[in-house]
C-alpha positions as CSV (number, residue, x, y, z in Angstrom):
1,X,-6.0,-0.8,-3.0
2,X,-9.2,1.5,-3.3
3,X,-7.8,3.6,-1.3
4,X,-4.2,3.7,-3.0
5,X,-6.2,4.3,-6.4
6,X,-8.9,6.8,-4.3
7,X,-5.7,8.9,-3.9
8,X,-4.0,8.5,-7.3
9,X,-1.3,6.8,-6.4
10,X,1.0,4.2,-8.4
11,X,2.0,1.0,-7.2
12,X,1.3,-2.6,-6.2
13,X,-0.1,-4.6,-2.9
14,X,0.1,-8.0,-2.1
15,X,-0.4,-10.5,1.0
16,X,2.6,-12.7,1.9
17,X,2.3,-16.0,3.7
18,X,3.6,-15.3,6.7
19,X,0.3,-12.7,7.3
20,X,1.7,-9.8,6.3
21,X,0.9,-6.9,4.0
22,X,3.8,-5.5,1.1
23,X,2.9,-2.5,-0.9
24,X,4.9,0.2,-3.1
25,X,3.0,3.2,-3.0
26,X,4.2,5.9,-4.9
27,X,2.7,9.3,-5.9
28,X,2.7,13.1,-4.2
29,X,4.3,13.2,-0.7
30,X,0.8,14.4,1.1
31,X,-1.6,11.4,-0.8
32,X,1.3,8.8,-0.1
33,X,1.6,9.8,3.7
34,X,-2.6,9.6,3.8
35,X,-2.2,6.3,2.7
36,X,-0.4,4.9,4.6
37,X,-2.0,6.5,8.0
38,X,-4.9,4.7,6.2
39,X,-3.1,1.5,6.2
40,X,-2.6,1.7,9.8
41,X,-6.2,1.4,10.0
42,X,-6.6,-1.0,7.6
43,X,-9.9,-2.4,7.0
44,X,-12.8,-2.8,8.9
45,X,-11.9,-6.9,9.5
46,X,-8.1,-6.8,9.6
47,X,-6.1,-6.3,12.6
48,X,-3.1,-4.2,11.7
49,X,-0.5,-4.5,14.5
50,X,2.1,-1.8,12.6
51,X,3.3,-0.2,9.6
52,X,6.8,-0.2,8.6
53,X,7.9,2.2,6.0
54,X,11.0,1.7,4.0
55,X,12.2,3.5,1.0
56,X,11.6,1.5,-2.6
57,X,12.2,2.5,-6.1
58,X,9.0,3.9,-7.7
59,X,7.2,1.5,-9.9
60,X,7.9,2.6,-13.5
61,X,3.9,1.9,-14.6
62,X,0.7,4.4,-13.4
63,X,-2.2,3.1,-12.0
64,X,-1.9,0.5,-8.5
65,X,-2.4,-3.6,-8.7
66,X,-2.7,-6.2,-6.4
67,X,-0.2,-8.8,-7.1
68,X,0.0,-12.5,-6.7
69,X,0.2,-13.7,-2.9
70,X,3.8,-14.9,-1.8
């Protein structure tokens, strides 16, 4: 999310309970690819196996949340 926000991005992340990660991330095409090469990183604890990328409808709200855990 900091880094989402770091690059002015829109959107929303949240953890689901089978371990994985689901974000929209929406903003210019450059920031949006940064993040998500970031999210293949991920952060210093986590142990990111892959990033999928699927096209979503942009959220209709600026600024980027973290949402409720499925």
């Amino acid at each position: 999310m900091t880094t989402a926000r770091g690059f002015g991005l829109s959107g929303w992340v949240r953890n689901r309970s089978d371990g994985t990660v689901e974000a929209i991330i929406a903003g210019d095409a450059g920031a949006v690819a940064e993040c998500i090469r970031a999210c293949g990183v991920g952060p210093r604890l986590a142990a990111v196996n892959n990033v999928t990328e699927n096209p979503a409808v942009a959220p209709e709200a600026p600024g980027f949340a973290i949402r409720p855990a499925l």
